[in-house]
Every structure is written in C-alpha cells, then in structure tokens.
Short mmCIF file of the C-alpha atoms (twelve columns), coordinates in Angstrom:
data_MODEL
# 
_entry.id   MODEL 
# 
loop_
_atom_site.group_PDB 
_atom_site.id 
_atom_site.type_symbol 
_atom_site.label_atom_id 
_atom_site.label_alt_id 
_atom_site.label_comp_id 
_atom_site.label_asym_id 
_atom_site.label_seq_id 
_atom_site.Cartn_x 
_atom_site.Cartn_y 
_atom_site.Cartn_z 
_atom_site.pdbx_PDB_model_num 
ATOM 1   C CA . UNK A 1   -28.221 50.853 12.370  1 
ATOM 2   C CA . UNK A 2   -27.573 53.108 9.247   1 
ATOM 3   C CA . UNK A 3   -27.660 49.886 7.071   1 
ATOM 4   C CA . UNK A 4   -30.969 48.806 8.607   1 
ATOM 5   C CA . UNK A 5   -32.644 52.060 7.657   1 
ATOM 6   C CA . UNK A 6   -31.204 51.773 4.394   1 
ATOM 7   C CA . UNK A 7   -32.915 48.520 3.837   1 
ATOM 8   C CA . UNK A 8   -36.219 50.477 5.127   1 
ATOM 9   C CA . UNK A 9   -36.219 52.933 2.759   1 
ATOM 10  C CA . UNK A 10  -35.465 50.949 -0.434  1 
ATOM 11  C CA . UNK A 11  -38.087 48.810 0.952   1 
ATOM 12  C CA . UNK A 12  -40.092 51.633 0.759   1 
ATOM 13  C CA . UNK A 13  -39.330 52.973 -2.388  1 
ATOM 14  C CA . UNK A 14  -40.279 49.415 -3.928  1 
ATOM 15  C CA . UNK A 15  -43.761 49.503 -2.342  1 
ATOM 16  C CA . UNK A 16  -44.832 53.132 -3.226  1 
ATOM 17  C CA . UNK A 17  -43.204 52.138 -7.098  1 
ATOM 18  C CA . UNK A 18  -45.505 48.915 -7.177  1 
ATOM 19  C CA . UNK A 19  -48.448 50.900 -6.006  1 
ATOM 20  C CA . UNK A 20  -48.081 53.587 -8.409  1 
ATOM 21  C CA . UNK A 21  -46.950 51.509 -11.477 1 
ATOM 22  C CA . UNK A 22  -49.569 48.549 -10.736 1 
ATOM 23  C CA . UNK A 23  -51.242 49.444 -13.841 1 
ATOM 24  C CA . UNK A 24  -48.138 49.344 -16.392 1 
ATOM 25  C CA . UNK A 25  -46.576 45.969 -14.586 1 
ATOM 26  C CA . UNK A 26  -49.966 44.675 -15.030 1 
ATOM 27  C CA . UNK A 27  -50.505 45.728 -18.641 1 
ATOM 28  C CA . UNK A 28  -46.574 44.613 -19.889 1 
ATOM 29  C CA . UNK A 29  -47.068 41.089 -17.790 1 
ATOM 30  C CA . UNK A 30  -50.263 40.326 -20.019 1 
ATOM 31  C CA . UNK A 31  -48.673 41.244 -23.072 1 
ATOM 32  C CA . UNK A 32  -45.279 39.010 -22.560 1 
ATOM 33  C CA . UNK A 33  -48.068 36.159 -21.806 1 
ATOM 34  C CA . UNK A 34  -49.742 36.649 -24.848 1 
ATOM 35  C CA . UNK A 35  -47.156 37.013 -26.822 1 
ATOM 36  C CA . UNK A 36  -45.064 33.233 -25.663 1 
ATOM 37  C CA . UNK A 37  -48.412 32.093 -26.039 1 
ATOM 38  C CA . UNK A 38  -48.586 33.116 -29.853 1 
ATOM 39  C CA . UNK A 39  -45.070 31.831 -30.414 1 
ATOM 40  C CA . UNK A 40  -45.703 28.461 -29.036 1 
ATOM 41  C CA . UNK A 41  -48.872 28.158 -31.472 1 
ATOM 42  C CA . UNK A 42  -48.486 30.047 -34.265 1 
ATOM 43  C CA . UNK A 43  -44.635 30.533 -34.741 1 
ATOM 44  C CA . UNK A 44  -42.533 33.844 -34.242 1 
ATOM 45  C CA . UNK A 45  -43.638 36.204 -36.739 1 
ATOM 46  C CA . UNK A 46  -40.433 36.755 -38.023 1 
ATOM 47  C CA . UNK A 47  -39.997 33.104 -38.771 1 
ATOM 48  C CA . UNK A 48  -41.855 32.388 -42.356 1 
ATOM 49  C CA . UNK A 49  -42.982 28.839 -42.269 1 
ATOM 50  C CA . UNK A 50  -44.428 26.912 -44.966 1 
ATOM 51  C CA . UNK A 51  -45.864 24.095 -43.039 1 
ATOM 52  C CA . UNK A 52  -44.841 22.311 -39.921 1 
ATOM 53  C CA . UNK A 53  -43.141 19.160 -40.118 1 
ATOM 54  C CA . UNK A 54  -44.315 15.898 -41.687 1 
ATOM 55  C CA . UNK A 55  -43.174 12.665 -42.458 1 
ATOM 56  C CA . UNK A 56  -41.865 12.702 -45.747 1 
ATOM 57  C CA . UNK A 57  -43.366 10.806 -48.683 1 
ATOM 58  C CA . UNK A 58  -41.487 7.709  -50.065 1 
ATOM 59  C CA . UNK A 59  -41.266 7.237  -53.533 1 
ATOM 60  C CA . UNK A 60  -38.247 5.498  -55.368 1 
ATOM 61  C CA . UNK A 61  -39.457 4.594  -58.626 1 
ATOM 62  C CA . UNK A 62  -39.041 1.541  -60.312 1 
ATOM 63  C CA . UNK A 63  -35.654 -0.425 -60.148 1 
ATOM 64  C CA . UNK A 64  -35.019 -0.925 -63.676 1 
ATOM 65  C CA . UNK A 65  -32.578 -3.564 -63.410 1 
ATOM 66  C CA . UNK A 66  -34.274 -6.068 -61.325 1 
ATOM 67  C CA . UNK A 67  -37.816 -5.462 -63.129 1 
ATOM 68  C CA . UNK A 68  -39.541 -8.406 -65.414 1 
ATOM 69  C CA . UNK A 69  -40.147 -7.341 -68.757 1 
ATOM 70  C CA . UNK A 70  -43.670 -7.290 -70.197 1 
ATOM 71  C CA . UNK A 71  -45.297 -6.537 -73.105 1 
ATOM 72  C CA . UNK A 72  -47.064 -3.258 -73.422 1 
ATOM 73  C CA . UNK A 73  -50.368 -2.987 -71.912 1 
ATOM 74  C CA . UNK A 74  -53.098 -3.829 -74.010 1 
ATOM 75  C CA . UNK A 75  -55.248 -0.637 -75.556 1 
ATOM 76  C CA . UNK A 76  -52.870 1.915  -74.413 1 
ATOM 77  C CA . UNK A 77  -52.119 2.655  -78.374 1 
ATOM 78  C CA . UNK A 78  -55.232 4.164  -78.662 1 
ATOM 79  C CA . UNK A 79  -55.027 6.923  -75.960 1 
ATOM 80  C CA . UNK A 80  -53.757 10.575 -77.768 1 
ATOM 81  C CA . UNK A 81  -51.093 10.869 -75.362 1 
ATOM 82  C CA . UNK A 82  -49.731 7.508  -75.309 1 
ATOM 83  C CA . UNK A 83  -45.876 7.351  -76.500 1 
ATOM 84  C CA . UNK A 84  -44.497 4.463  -78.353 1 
ATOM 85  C CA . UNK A 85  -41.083 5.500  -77.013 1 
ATOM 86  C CA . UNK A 86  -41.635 4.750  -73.667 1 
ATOM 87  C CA . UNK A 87  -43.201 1.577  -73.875 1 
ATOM 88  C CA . UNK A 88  -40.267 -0.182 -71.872 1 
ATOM 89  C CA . UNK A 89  -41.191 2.537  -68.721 1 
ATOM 90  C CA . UNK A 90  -44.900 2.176  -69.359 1 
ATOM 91  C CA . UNK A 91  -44.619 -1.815 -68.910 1 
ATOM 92  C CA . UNK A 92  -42.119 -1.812 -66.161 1 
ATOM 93  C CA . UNK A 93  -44.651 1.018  -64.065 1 
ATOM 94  C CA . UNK A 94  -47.324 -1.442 -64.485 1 
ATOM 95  C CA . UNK A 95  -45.203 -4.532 -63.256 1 
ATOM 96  C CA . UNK A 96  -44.888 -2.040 -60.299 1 
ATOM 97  C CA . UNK A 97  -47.639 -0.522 -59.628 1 
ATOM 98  C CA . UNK A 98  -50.539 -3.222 -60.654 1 
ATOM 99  C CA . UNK A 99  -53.187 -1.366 -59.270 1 
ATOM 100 C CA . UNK A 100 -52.896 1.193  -61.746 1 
ATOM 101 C CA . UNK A 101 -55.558 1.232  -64.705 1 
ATOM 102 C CA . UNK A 102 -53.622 1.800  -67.815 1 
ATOM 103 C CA . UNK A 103 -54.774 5.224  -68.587 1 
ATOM 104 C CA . UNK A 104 -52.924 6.128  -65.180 1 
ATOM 105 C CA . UNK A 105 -49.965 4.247  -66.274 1 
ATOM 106 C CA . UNK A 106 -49.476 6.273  -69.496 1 
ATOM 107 C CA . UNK A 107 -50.448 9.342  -68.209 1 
ATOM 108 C CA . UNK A 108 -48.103 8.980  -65.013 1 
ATOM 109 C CA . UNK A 109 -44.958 7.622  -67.269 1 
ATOM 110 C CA . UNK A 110 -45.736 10.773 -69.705 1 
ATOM 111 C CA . UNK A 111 -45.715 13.097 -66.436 1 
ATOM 112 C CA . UNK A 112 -42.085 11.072 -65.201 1 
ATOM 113 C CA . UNK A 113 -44.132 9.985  -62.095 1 
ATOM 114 C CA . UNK A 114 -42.515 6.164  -63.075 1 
ATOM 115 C CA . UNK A 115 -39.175 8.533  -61.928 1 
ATOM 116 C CA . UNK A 116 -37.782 9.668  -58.837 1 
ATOM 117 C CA . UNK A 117 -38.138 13.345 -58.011 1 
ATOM 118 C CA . UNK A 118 -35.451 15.637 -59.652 1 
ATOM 119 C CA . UNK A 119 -33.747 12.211 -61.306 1 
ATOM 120 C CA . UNK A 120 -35.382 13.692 -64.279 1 
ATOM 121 C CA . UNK A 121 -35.275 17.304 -65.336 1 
ATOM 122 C CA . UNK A 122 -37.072 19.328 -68.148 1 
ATOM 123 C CA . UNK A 123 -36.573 23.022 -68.402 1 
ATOM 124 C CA . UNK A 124 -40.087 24.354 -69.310 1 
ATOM 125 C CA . UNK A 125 -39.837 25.964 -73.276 1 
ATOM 126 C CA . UNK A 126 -41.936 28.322 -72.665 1 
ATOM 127 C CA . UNK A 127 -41.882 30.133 -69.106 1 
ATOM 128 C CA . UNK A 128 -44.270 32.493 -69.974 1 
ATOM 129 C CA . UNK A 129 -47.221 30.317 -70.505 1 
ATOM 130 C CA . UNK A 130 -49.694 30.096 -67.730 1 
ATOM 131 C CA . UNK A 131 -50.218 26.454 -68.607 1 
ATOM 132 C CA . UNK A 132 -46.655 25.849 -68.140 1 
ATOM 133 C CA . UNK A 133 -46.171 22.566 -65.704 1 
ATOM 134 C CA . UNK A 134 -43.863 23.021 -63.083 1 
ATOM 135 C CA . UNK A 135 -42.813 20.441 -60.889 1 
ATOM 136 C CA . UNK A 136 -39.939 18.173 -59.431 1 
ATOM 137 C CA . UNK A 137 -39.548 16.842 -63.536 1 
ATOM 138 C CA . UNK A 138 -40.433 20.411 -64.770 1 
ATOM 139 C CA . UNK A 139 -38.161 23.889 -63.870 1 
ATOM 140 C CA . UNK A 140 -37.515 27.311 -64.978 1 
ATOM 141 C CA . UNK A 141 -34.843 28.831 -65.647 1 
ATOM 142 C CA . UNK A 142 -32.264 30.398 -63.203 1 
ATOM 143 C CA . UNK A 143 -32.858 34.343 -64.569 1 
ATOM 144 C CA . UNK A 144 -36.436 33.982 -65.286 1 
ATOM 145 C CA . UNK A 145 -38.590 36.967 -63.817 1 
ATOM 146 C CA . UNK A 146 -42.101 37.398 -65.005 1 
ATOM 147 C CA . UNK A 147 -41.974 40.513 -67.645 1 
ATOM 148 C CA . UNK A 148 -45.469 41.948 -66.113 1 
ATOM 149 C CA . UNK A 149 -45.136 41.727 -62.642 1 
ATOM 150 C CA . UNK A 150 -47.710 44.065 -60.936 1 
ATOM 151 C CA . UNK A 151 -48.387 44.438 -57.198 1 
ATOM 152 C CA . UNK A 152 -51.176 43.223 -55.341 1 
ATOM 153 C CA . UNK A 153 -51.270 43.688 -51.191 1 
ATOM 154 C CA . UNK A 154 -48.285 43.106 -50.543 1 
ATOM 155 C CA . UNK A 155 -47.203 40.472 -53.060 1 
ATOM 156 C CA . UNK A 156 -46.838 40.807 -56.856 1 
ATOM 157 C CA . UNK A 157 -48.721 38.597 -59.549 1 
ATOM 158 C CA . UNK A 158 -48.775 38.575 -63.189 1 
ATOM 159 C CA . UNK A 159 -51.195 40.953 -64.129 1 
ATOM 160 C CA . UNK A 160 -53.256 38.518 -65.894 1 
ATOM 161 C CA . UNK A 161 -53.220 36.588 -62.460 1 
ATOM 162 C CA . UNK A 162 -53.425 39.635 -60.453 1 
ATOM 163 C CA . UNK A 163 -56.473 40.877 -62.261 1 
ATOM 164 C CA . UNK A 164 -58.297 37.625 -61.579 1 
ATOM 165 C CA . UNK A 165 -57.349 37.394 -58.164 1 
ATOM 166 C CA . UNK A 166 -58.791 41.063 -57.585 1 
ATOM 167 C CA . UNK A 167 -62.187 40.238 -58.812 1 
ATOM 168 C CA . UNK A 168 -62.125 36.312 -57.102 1 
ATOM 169 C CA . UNK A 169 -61.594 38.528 -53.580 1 
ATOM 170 C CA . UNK A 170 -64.315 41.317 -54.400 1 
ATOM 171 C CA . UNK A 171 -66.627 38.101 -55.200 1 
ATOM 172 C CA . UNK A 172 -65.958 36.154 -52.159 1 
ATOM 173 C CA . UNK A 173 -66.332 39.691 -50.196 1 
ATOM 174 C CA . UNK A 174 -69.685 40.115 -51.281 1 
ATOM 175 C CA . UNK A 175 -70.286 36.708 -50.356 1 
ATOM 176 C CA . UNK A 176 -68.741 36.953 -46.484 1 
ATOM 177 C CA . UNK A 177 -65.307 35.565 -47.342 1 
ATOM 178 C CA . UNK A 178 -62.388 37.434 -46.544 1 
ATOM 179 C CA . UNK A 179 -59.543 36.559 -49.014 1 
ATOM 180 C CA . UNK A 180 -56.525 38.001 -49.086 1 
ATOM 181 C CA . UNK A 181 -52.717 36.923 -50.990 1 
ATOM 182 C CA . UNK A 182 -50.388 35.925 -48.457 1 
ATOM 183 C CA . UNK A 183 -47.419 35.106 -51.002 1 
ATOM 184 C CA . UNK A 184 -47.154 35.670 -54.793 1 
ATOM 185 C CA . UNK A 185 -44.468 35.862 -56.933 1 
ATOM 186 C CA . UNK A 186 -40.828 34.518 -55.158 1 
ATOM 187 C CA . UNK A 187 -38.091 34.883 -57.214 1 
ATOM 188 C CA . UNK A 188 -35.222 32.035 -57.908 1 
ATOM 189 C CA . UNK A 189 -32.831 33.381 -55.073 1 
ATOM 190 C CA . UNK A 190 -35.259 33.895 -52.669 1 
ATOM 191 C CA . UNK A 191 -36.233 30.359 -53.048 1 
ATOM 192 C CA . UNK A 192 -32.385 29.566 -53.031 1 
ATOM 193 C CA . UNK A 193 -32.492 30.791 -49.258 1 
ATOM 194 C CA . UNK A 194 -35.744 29.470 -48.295 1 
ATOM 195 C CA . UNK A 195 -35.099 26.068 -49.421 1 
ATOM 196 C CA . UNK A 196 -31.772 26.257 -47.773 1 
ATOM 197 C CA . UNK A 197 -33.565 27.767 -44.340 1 
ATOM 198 C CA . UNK A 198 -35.817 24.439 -44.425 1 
ATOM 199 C CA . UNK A 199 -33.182 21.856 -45.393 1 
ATOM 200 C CA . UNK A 200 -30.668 23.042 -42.250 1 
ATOM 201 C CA . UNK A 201 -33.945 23.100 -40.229 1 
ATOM 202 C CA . UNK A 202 -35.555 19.508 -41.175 1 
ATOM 203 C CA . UNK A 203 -33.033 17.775 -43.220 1 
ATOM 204 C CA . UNK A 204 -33.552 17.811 -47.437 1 
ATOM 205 C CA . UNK A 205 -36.193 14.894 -46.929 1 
ATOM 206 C CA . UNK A 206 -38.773 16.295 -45.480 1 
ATOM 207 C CA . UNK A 207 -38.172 19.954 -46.221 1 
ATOM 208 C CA . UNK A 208 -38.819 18.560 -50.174 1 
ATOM 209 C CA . UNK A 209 -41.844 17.345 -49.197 1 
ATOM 210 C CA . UNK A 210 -43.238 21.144 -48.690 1 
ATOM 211 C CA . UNK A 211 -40.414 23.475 -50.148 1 
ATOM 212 C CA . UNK A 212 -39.664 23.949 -54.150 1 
ATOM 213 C CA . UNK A 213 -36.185 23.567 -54.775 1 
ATOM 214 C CA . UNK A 214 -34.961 26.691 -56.547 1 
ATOM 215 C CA . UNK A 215 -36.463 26.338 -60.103 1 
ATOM 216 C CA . UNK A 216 -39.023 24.368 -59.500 1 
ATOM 217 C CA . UNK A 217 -41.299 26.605 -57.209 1 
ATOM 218 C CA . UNK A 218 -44.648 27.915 -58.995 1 
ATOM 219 C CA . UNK A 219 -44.103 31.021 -57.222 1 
ATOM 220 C CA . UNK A 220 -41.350 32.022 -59.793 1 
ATOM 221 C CA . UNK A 221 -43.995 31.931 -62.428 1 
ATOM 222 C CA . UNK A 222 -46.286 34.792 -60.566 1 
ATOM 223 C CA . UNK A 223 -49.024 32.956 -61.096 1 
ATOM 224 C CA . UNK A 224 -49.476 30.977 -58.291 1 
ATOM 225 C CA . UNK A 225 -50.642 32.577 -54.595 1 
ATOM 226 C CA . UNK A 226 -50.665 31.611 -51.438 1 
ATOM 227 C CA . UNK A 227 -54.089 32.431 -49.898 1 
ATOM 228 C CA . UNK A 228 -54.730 33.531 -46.111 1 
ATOM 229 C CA . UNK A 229 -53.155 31.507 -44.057 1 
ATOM 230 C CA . UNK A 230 -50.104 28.758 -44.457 1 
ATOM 231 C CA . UNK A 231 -51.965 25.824 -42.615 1 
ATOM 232 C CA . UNK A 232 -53.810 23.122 -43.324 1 
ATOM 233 C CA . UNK A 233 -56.676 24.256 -41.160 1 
ATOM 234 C CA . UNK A 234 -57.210 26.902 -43.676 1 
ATOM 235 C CA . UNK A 235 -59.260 24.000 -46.082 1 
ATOM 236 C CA . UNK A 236 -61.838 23.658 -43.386 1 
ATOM 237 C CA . UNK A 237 -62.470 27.645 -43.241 1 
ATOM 238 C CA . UNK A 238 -65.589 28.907 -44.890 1 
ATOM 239 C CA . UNK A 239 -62.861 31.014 -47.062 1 
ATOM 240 C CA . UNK A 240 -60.697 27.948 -47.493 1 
ATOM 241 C CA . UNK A 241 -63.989 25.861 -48.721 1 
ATOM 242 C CA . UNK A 242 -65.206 28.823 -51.465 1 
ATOM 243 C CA . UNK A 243 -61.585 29.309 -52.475 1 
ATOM 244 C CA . UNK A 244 -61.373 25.621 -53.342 1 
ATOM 245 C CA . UNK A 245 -65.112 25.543 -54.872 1 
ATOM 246 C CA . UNK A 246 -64.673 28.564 -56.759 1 
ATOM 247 C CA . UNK A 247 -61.493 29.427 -57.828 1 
ATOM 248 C CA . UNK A 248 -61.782 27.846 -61.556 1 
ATOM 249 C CA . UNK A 249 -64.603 30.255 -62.362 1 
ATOM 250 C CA . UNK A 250 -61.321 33.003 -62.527 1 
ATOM 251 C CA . UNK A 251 -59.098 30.904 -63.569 1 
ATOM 252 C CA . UNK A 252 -57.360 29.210 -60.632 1 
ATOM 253 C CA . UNK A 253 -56.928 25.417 -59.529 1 
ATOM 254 C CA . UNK A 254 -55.846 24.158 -55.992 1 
ATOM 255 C CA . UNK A 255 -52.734 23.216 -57.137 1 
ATOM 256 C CA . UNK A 256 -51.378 20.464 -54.524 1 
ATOM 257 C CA . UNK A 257 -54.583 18.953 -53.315 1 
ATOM 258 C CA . UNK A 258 -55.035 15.914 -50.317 1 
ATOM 259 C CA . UNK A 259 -55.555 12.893 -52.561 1 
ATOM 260 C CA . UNK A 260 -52.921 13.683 -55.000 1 
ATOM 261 C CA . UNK A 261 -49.796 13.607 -52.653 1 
ATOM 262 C CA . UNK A 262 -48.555 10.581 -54.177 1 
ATOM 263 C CA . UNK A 263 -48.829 12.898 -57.746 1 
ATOM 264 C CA . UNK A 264 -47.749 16.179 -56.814 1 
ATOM 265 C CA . UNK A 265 -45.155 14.953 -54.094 1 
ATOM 266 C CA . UNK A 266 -46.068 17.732 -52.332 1 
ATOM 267 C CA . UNK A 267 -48.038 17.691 -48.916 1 
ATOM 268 C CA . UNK A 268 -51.619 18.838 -48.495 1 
ATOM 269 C CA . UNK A 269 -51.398 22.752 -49.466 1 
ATOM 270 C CA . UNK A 270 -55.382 23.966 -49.450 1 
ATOM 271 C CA . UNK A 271 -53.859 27.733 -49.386 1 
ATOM 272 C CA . UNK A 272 -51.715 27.209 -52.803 1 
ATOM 273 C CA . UNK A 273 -53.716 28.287 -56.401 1 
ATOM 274 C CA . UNK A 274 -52.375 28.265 -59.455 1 
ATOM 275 C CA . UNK A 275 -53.503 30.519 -62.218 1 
ATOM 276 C CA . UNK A 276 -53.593 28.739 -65.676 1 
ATOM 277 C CA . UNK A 277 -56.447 30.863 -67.424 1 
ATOM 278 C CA . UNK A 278 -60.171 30.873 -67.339 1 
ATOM 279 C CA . UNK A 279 -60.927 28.138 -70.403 1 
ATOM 280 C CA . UNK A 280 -58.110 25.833 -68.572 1 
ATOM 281 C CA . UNK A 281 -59.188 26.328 -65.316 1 
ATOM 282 C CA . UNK A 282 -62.907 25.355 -66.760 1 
ATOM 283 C CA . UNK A 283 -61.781 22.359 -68.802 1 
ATOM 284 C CA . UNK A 284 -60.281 21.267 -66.291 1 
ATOM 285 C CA . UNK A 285 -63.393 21.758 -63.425 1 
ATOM 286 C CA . UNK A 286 -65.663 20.273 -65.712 1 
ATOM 287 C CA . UNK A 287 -63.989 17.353 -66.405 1 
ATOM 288 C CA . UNK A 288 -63.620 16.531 -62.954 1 
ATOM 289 C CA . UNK A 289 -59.948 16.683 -62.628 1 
ATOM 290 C CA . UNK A 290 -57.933 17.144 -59.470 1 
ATOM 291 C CA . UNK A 291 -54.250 16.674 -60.348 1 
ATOM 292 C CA . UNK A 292 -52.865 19.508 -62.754 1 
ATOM 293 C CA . UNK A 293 -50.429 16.652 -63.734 1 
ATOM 294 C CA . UNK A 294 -52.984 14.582 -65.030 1 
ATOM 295 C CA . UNK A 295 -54.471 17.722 -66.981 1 
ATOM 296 C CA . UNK A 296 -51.288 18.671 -67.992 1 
ATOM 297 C CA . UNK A 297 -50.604 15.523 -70.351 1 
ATOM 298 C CA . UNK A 298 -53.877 14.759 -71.573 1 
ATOM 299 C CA . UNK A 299 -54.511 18.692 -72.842 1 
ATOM 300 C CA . UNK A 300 -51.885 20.656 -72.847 1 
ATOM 301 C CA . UNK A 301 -48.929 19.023 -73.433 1 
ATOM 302 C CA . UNK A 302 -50.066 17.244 -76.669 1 
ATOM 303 C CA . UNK A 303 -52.678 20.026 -77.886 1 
ATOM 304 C CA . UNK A 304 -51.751 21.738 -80.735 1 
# 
C-alpha cells in the first residue's frame, strides 16, 4: 500500500513539473533539433573545414625514362620566356601531353607543371613580394611572418592587402553585397596542424588536393583571404559572383579557379583571393588570364 502511494505521488509530481515547465522542455527540444540539424549540414562549428571531400586529382608527370625523344617544338625560341635549358622537359611534355599548343608547353614546363607536385621545390627569393608565386613547386620559408601584419575582422592582412580589402567591402556594400574575411594570414605552424588535422582525417591524397602543405599555403604570405563562406556554393552567390567580377579593380585575383584544377592542383576555391597589387591584378584582367601560373611566367618571373 505505502509503495503504491509512493508511485502516486511521484506520478504526480511529474505531471504538475510537465505542466509547469511545458514552455522550457518545449523551447530546449527545438533548440537540440536545430542544432543536429546544423551539424549534419554545415559541420560542428568548432570543426574548421576547408572543403568537404573530393576525389583527388591525378597527375604523375611524365616518365622520363620510358619517353621518346623529340626535337624541340618548332617556334617556341621565339616566346620571351622560353628556356633553352629545358628543352629535353619541353619535348618530352609535348610527347605527353599532345594536345597542348606550344605556348602551354613552355609556359607549363617553366611553371614545373611537366613535374609532380612537391617533386620539385623552389624557395621563393623574395617573400615579401606580393607577386611572389606560391605553389606545390614554390614555398616560403619556415620563419617567415609578414613584417606589416595589421588586423582586419577577425583575421590579419598585410596592410597593403588589408587596405584594399577594406575599400573592395565598402564598394560591394554600397552595391548590396555583404563581404566579409573569413581567413587571412595563417602562419607556418598553424598550417603544420591543419594539414596534419586533414591528412589523419582523409588520407595525404585527397587532403593535398584542398590543404597547403606547411610552406606552401598563400595564407602565410597575408595576402591572400578567404571570403564569406568555405564552400563552393559561395561562387553562385550574388557576393561570390561580384567578388569574382571585381576583385582585380583592388588588386585581387581568384586564385584557384574551376577550369584551372589541372594548373593549380587545387580544387575549385571561389572564396580564395589573392592580393598581387592593383597594375598586376589589371594586367592580368585585361589580358584575359585565369591561371596566376600562367601570369606568373609570362610577366613576372622574366620582367625585369
């Protein structure tokens, strides 16, 4: 008898708590809903996430010993940033590659796109040069930090950079788009562990395919930004369409754009610009160029 009216009253201590805390159950069930439902779309927010996982890009390069020889390739003498040393790579990246014109063979070979990634590295001379190329051929060094680092949101930027990217936002404001800098400058050990993070997660394949390895990330420069946010749906975004219009009028390129994978050998990244000046950033609009490598070689890396 006692244990049955023991069992009442709990029973009605639950019911007169349920009643009077309807409200609050109601309000915290909602909220863990929302919240599994923003994980399983959009990623814990603790978790930063480049990009989600892709297939990763084969290249292998030539294979030197089993090519044909072949002459050099007729007219490519007369192009300012052919190389007579590397005829042997220029003929044997032809041999490959056939559909290649022979501009694109000399300017690939003089990028090391004839190489596989990180099989051949250059340590940028200058660092501090907002030209500078960096890529899977081209790092900085280990210690290098930007001398004139200056914050913006967040983030930091060179202040060249920074002060470009300030008025580029106030524009697109006063045009309806809401820009804002997700990521700046990342220094060499941060990009040790983030590298490290996406290699244990997707295996050094793929994670290459859309992490720097330490070194090699533009981010160490603080001059390249990642815009809004880190997904490819971001290109087809009235912000992510006047970002990629507009960005060389301040001196900005989308750096790692969707027909230049096979260049870059980086995926699709429409929220990634790179600052290399105004007059670059308008040589290179108005001559129609989409691949930084391609600029790279024909003026910068030969120009006086």
């Amino acid at each position: 008898m006692v244990i049955y009216i023991v069992m009442l009253k709990t029973l009605d201590a639950i019911k007169t708590f349920w009643k009077s805390n309807l409200i609050i159950i109601f309000v915290i069930v909602v909220a863990l809903l929302a919240f599994a439902l923003y994980a399983l779309f959009s990623g814990f927010p603790w978790e930063s996430r480049e990009v989600a996982v892709i297939e990763p890009i084969v290249f292998t390069g030539p294979d030197i010993d089993d090519m044909e020889e072949r002459s050099m390739l007729e007219g490519a003498d007369t192009l300012w940033y052919y190389d007579p040393a590397r005829d042997e790579r220029y003929a044997k990246l032809a041999a490959l590659m056939p559909g290649l014109s022979v501009d694109e063979v000399v300017w690939w070979v003089d990028a090391d796109l004839d190489m596989p990634p990180y099989s051949v590295v250059s340590e940028v001379p200058d660092p501090e040069s907002v030209t500078a190329l960096i890529s899977k051929y081209n790092c900085l060094p280990e210690d290098y930090t930007p001398p004139d680092l200056v914050s913006i949101g967040q983030s930091m930027l060179r202040a060249e950079a920074a002060e470009a990217m300030y008025e580029m936002i106030r524009d697109a404001a006063g045009e309806g788009r809401r820009l804002w800098v997700q990521s700046g400058f990342r220094s060499f050990d941060t990009q040790v562990s983030l590298y490290e993070r996406y290699s244990a997660r997707d295996g050094a394949e793929v994670a290459d395919i859309y992490s720097a390895r330490p070194g090699h990330s533009e981010h160490q420069t603080g001059l390249a930004t990642d815009l809004n946010s880190i997904t490819e749906s971001f290109g087809n975004t009235n912000e992510g369409i006047w970002a990629a219009e507009n960005s060389w009028r301040y001196g900005f390129i989308m750096r790692y754009t969707e027909e230049n994978t096979d260049i870059t050998r980086y995926k699709y990244e429409p929220w990634h610009f790179r600052y290399i000046g105004r007059e670059a950033a308008e040589e290179y609009h108005a001559f129609g160029f989409s691949s930084y490598e391609e600029y790279w070689v024909k003026y910068v890396k030969y120009r006086a």
